[in-house]
C-alpha angles and dihedrals in degrees: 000000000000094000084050092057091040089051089046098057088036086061087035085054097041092047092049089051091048095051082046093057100046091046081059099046088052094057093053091059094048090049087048088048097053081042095054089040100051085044085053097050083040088057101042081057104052086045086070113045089055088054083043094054085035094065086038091059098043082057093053093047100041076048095050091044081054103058100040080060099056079043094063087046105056088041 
């Protein structure tokens, strides 16, 4: 009867680490979701400011196309 009690708290005490252990798995992924989702939004970001100085830099140059045109034509 005693090695019955001492193999129920061993599995009691099994069970609890193992939901211990889950509780704490769950919380790292949590924690790599909220990671991936704030990279991504990072990303997304970042995407569009390049098409942003992209389109910047297509303006100065068609600018600057433009005055040295005015330029060969003055000169």
């Amino acid at each position: 009867m005693d090695l019955l009690k001492q193999l129920e708290a061993k599995v009691q005490a099994l069970v609890q680490q193992r939901n211990q252990l889950k509780d704490e798995l769950d919380a790292l992924r949590a924690a790599g979701d909220q990671e991936l989702q704030s990279l991504r939004a990072r990303l997304e970001e970042a995407q569009a400011e390049r098409t942003a100085l992209q389109k910047e830099r297509e303006a100065v140059k068609d600018q600057v196309a433009a005055i040295l045109r005015s330029l060969e034509a003055l000169g």
